[in-house]
KOLLODO-52168 format. One record per residue: residue number from 0; x negated, y negated, z negated of N, C-alpha, C in turn. Coordinates in nm, 3 decimals. Atoms other than C-alpha are relative to their C-alpha. Layout:
SITE num n.xx n.yy n.zz ca.xx ca.yy ca.zz c.xx c.yy c.zz
SITE NUM X Y Z X Y Z X Y Z
...
REM end
This chain:
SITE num n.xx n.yy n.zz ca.xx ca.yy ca.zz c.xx c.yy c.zz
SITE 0 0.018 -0.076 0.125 -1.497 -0.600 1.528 0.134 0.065 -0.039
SITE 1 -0.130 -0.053 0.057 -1.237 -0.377 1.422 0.023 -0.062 -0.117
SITE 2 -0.021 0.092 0.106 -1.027 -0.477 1.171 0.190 0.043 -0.019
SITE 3 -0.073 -0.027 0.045 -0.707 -0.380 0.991 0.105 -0.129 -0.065
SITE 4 -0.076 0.151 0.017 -0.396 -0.676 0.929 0.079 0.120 -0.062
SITE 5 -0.092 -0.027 0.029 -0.174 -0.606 0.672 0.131 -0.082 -0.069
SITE 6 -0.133 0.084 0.000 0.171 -0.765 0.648 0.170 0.058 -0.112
SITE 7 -0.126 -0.034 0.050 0.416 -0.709 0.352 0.120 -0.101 0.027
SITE 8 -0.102 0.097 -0.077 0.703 -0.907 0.561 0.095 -0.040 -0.109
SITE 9 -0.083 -0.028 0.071 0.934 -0.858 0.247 -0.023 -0.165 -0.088
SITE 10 0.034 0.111 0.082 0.726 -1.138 0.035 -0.031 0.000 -0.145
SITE 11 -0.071 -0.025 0.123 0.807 -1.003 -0.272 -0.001 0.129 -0.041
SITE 12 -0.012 -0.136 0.053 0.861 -0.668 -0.482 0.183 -0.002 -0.013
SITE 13 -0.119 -0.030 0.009 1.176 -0.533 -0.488 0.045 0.011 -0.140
SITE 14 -0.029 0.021 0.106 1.383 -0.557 -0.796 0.167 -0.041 -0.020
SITE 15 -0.110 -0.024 0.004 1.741 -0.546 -0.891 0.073 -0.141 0.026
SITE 16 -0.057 0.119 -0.058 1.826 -0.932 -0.887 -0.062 -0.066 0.131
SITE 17 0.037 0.042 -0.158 1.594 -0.979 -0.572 0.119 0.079 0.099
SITE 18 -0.102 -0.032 -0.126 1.812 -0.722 -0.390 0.154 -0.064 0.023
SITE 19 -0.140 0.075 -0.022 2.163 -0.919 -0.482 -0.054 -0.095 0.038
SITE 20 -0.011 0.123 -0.160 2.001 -1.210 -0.338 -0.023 0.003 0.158
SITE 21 0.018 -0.088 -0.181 1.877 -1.005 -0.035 0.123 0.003 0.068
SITE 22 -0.141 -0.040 -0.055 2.242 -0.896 -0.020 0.097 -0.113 0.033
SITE 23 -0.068 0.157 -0.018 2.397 -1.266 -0.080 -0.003 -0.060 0.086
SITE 24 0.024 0.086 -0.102 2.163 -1.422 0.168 0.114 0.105 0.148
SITE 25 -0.013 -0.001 -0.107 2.277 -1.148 0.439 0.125 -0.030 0.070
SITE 26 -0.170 0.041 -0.005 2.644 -1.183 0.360 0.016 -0.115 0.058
SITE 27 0.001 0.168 -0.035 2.577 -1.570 0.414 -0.063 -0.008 0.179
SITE 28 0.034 0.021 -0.183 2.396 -1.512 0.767 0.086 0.116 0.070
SITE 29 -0.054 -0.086 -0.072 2.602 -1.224 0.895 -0.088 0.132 0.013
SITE 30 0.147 -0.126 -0.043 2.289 -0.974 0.874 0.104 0.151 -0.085
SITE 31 -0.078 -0.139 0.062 2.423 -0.593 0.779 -0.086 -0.039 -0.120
SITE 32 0.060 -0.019 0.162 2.391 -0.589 0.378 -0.131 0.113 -0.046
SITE 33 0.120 -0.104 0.016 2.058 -0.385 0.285 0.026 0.059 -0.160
SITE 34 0.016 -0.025 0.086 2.070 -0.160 0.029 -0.119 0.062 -0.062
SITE 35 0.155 -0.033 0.086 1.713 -0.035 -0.004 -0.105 -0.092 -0.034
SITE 36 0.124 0.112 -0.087 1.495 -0.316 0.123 0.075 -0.169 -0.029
SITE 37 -0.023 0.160 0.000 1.472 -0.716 0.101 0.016 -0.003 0.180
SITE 38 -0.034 0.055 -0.130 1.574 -0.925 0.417 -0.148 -0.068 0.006
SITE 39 0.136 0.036 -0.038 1.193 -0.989 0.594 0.020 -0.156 0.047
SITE 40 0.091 0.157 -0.076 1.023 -1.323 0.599 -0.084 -0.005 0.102
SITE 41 0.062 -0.028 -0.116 0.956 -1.340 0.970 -0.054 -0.032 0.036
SITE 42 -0.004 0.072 -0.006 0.789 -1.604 1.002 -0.209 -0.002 0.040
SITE 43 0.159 -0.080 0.010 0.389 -1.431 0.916 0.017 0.073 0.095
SITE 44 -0.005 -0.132 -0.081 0.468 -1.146 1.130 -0.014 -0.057 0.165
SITE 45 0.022 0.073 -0.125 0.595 -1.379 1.454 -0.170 -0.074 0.020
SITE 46 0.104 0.033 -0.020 0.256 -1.567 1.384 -0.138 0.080 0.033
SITE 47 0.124 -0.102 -0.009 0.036 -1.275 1.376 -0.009 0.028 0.118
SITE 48 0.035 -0.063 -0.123 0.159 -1.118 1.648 0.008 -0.084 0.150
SITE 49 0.009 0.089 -0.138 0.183 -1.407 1.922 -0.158 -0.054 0.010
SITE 50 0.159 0.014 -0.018 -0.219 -1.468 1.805 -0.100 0.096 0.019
SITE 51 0.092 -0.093 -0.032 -0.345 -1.121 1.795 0.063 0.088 0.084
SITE 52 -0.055 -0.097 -0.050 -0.120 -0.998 2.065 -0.084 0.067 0.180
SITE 53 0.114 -0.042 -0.091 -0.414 -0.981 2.323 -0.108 0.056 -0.024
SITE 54 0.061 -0.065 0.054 -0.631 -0.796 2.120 0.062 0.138 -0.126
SITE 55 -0.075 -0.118 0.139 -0.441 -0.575 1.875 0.083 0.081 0.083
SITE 56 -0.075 -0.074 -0.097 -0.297 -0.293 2.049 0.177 0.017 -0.079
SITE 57 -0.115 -0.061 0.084 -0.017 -0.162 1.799 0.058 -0.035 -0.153
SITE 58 -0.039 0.044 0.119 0.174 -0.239 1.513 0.077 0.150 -0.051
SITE 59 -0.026 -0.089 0.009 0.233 0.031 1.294 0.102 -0.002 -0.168
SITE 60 -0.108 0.009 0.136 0.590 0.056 1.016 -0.029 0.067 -0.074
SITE 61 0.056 -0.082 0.125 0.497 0.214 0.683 0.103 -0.015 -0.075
SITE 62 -0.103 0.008 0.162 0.802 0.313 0.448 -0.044 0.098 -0.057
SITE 63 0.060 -0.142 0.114 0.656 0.497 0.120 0.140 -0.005 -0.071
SITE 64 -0.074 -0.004 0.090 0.895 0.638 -0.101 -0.029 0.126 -0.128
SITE 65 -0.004 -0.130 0.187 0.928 0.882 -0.449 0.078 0.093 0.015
SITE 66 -0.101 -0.137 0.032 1.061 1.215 -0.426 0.059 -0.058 -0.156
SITE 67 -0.102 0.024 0.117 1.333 1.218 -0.710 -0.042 0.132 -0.115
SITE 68 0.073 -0.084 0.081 1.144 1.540 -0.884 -0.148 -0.047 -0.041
SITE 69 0.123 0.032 -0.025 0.801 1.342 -0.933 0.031 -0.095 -0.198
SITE 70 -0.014 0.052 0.198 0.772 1.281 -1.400 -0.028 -0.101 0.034
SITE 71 0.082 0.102 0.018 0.548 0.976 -1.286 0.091 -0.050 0.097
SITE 72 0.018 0.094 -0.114 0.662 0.682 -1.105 -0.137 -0.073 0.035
SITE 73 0.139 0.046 0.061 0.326 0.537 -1.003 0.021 -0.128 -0.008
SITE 74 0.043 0.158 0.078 0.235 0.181 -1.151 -0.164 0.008 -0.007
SITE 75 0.146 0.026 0.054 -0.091 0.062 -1.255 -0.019 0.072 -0.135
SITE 76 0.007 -0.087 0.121 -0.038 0.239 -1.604 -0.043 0.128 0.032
SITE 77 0.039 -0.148 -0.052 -0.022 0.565 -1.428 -0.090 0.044 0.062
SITE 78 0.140 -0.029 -0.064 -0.302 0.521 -1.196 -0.131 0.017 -0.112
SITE 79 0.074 0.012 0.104 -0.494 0.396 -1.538 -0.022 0.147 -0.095
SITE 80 -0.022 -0.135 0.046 -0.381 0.734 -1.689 -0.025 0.130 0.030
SITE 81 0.050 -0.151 -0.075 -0.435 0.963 -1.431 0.100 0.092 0.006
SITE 82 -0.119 -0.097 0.000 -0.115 1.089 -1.416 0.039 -0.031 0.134
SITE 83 -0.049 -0.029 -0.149 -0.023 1.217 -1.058 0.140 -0.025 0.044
SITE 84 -0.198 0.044 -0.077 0.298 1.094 -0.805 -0.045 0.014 0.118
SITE 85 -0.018 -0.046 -0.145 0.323 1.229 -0.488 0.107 -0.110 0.064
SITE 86 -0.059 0.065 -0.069 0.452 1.015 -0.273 0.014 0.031 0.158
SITE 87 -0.027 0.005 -0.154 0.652 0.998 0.126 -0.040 -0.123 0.085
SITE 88 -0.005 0.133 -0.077 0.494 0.812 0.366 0.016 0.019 0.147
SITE 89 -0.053 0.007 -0.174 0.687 0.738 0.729 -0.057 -0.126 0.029
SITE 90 0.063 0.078 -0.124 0.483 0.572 1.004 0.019 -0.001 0.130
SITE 91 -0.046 -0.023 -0.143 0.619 0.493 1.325 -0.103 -0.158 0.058
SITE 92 0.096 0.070 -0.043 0.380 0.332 1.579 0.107 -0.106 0.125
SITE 93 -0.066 0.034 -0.103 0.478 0.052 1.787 -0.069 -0.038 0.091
SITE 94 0.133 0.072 -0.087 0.270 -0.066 2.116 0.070 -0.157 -0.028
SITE 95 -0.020 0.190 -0.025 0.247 -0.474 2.107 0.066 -0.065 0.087
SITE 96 -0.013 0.055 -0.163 0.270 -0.498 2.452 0.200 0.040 0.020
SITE 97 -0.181 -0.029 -0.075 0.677 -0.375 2.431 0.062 -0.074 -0.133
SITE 98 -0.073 0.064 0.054 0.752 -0.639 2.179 0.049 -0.104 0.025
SITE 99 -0.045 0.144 -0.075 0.955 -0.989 2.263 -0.123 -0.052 -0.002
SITE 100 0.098 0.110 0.036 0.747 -1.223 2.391 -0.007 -0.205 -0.054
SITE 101 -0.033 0.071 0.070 0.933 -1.474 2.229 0.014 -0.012 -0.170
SITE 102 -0.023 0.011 0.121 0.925 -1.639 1.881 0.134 0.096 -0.100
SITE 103 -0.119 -0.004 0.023 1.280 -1.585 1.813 0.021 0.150 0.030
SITE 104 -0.004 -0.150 -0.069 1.278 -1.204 2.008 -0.094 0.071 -0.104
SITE 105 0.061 -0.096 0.154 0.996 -1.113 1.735 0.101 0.005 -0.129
SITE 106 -0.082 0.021 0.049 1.182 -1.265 1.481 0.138 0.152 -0.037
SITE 107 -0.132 -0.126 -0.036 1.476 -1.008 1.603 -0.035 0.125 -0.035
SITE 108 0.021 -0.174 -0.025 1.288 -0.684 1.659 -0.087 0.023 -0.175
SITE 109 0.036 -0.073 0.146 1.153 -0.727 1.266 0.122 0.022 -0.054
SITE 110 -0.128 -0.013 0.085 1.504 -0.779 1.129 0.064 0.096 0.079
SITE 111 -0.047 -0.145 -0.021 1.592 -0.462 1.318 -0.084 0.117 -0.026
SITE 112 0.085 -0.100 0.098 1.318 -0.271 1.165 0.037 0.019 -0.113
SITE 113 -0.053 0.002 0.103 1.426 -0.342 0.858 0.135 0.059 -0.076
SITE 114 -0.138 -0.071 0.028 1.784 -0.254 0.900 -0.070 0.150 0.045
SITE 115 0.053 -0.169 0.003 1.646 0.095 1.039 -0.083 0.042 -0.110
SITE 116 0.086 -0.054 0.140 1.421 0.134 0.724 0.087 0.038 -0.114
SITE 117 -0.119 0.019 0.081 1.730 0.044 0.513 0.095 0.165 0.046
SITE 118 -0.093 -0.138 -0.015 1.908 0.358 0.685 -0.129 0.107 -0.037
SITE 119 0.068 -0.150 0.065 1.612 0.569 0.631 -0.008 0.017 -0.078
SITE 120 -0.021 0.051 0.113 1.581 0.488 0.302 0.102 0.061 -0.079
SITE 121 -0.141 -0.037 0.022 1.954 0.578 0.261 -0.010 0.122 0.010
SITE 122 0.023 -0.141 -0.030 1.857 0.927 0.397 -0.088 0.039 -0.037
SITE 123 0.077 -0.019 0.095 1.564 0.960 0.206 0.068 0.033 -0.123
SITE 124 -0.055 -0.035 0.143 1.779 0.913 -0.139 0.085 0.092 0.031
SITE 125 -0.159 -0.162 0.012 2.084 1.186 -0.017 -0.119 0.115 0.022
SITE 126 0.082 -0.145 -0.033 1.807 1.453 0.131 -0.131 0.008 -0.065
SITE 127 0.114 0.017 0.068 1.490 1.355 -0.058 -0.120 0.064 0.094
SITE 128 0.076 -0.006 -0.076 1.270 1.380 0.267 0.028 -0.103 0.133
SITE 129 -0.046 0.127 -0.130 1.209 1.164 0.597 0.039 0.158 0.132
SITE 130 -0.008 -0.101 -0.108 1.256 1.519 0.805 -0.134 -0.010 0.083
SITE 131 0.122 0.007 -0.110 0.990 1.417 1.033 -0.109 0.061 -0.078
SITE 132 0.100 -0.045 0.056 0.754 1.665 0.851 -0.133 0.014 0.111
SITE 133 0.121 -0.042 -0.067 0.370 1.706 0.956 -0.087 0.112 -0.094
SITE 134 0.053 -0.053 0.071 0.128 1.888 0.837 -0.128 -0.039 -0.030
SITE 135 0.093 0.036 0.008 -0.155 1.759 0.734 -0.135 0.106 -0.104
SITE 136 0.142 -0.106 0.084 -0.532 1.923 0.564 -0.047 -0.158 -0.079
SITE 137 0.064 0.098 0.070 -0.626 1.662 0.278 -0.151 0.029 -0.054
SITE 138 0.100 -0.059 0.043 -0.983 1.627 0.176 -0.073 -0.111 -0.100
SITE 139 0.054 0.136 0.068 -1.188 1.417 -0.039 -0.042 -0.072 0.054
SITE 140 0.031 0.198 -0.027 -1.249 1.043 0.048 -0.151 -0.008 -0.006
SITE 141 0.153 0.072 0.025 -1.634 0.982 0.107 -0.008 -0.149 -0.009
SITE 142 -0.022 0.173 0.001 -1.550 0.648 0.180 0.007 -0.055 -0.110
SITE 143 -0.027 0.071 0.154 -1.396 0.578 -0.160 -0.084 0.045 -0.077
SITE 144 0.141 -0.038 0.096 -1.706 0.772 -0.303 -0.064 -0.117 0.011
SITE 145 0.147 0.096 -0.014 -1.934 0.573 -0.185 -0.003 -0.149 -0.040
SITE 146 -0.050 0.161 0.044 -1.731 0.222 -0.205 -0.046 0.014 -0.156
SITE 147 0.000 0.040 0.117 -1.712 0.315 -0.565 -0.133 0.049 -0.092
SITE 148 0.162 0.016 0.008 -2.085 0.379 -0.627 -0.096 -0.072 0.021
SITE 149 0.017 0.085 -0.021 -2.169 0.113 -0.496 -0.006 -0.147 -0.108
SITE 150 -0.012 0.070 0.089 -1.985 -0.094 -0.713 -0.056 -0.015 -0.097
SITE 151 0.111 -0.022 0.130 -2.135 0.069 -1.006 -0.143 -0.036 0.018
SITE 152 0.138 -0.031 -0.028 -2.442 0.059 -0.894 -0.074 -0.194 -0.024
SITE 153 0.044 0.119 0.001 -2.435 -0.356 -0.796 0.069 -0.045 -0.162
SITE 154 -0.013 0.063 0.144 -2.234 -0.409 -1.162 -0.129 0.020 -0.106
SITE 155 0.105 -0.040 0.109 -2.524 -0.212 -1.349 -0.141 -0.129 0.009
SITE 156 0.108 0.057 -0.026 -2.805 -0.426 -1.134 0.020 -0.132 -0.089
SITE 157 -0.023 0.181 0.045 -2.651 -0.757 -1.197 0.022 -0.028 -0.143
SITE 158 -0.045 0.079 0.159 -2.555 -0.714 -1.591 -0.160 0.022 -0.029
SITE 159 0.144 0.006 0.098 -2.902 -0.579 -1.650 -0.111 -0.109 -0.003
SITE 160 0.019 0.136 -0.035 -3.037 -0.931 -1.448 0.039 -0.096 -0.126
SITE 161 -0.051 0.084 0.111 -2.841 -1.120 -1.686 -0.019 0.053 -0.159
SITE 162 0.068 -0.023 0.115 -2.938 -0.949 -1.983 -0.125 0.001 -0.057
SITE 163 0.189 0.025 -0.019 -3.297 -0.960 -1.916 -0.026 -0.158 -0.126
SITE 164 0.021 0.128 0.091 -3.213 -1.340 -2.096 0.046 -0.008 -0.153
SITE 165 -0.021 0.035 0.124 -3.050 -1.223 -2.384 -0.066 0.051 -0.102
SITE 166 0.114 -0.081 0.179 -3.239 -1.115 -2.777 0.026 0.146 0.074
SITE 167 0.025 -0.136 0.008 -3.324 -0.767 -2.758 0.060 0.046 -0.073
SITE 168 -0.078 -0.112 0.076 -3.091 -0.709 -3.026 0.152 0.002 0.052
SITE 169 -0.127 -0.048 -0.076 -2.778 -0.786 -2.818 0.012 0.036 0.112
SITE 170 0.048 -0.066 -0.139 -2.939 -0.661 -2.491 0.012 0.148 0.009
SITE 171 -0.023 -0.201 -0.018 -2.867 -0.275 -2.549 0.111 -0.008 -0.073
SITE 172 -0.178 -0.037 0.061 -2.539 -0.299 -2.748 0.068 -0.029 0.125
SITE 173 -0.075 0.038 -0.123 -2.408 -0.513 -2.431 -0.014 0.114 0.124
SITE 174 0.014 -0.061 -0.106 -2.546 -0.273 -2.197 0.056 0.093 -0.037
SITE 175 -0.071 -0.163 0.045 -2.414 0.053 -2.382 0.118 0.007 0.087
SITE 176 -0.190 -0.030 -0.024 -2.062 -0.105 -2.354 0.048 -0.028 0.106
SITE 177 -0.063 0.008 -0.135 -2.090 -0.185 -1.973 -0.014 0.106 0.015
SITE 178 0.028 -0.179 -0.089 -2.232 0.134 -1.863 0.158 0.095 -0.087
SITE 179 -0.122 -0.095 0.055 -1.969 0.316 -2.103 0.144 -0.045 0.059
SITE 180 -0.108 0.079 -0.010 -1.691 0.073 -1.957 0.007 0.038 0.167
SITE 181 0.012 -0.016 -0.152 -1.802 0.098 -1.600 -0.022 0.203 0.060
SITE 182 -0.056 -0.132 0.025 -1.821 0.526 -1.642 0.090 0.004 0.005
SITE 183 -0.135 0.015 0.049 -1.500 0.492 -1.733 0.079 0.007 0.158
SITE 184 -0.054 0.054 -0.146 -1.407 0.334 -1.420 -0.025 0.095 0.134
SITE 185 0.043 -0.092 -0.130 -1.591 0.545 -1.212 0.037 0.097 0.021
SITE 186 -0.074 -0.118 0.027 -1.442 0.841 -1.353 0.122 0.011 0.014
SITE 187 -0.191 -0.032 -0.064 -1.071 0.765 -1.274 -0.040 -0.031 0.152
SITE 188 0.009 0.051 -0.096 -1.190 0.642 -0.930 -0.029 0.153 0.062
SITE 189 0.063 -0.045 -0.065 -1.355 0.919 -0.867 0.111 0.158 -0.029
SITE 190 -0.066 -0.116 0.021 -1.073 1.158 -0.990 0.102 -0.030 0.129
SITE 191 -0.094 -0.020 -0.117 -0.843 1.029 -0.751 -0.008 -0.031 0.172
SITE 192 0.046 -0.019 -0.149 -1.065 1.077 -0.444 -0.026 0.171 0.046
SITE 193 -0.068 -0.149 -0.048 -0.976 1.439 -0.546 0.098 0.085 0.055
SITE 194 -0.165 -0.083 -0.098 -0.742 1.526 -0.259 -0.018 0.134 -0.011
SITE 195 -0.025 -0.155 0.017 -0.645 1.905 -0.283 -0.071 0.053 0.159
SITE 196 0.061 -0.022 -0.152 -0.799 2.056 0.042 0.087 0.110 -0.001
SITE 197 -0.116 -0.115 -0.037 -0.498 2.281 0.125 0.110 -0.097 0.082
SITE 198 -0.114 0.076 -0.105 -0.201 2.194 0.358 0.101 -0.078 -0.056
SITE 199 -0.129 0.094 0.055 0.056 1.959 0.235 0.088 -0.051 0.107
SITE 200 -0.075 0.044 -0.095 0.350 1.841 0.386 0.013 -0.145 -0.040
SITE 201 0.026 0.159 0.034 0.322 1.441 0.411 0.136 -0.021 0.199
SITE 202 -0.051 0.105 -0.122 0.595 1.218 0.635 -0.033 -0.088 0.031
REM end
């Protein structure tokens, strides 16, 4: 069955006293100091990939970052709001099959990902791009249509189930304020499965 693994190696969100301990620990092991990025907990990653390394073809690096012209940083507020952030995202593919096949050799080849992320990162904030431009055609998401129709669809079944038991006089106030609550929902969901269908440049 196909199937998608995803691994934030980091552990954690980044944050101004996480990165001085990022920086403390590397000082303390000899690791080059990071200035964008935490030092990866290797530990998930070695396990993953010595169990799914006969079935999983590729492992693939994902650094997003924020143009420095973008009003919004996004958060959950902003998604809630509907206020737009463009964001950079660099993906470099790796095959499985050309990674150590030792504990300790994985181990290695993440904490040298990391330091290379840390330099891109670095060249991201001076040039405010990864260079590696593509071009991509964005379009709207059926997928996320449909996921999120769905939803609505099994929240509406199941409150109206459960309301079936309550008085008739709090059985349509309750329902107003899901359906109006769950609209709601559907309507930011469904705004931001409005990709632009024109060319954009995405790294």
């Amino acid at each position: 069955m196909p199937f998608w693994l995803i691994i934030f190696v980091e552990g954690t969100r980044l944050s101004p006293d996480k990165l001085l301990e990022a920086q403390a620990f590397a000082s303390s092991k000899g690791y080059p100091i990071p200035k964008n990025v935490l030092i990866p907990k290797t530990k998930g990653i070695v396990t993953a990939v010595q169990n799914l390394r006969s079935f999983v073809p590729a492992i693939y690096d994902v650094t997003i970052a924020v143009p420095k012209n973008q009003p919004y940083f996004p958060t959950l507020l902003t998604f809630l709001k509907m206020q737009p952030c463009k964001v950079k995202v660099h993906i470099k593919r790796y095959s499985i099959n050309d990674l150590p096949e030792s504990d300790q050799g994985i181990a290695e080849w993440c904490r040298s990902r990391f330091i290379a992320k840390d330099a891109l990162l670095d060249k991201f904030v001076a040039i405010d791009t990864f260079e590696e431009d593509e071009i991509i055609e964005f379009r709207r998401s059926t997928k996320s249509l449909i996921v999120t129709l769905m939803f609505a669809i099994l929240l509406l079944v199941g409150s109206w189930m459960y309301f079936q038991k309550l008085s008739t006089e709090w059985r349509y106030t309750i329902l107003i304020v899901i359906v109006g609550v769950v609209a709601i929902i559907v309507h930011i969901f469904l705004e931001f499965t409005k990709l632009p269908s024109q060319k954009n440049k995405a790294a």
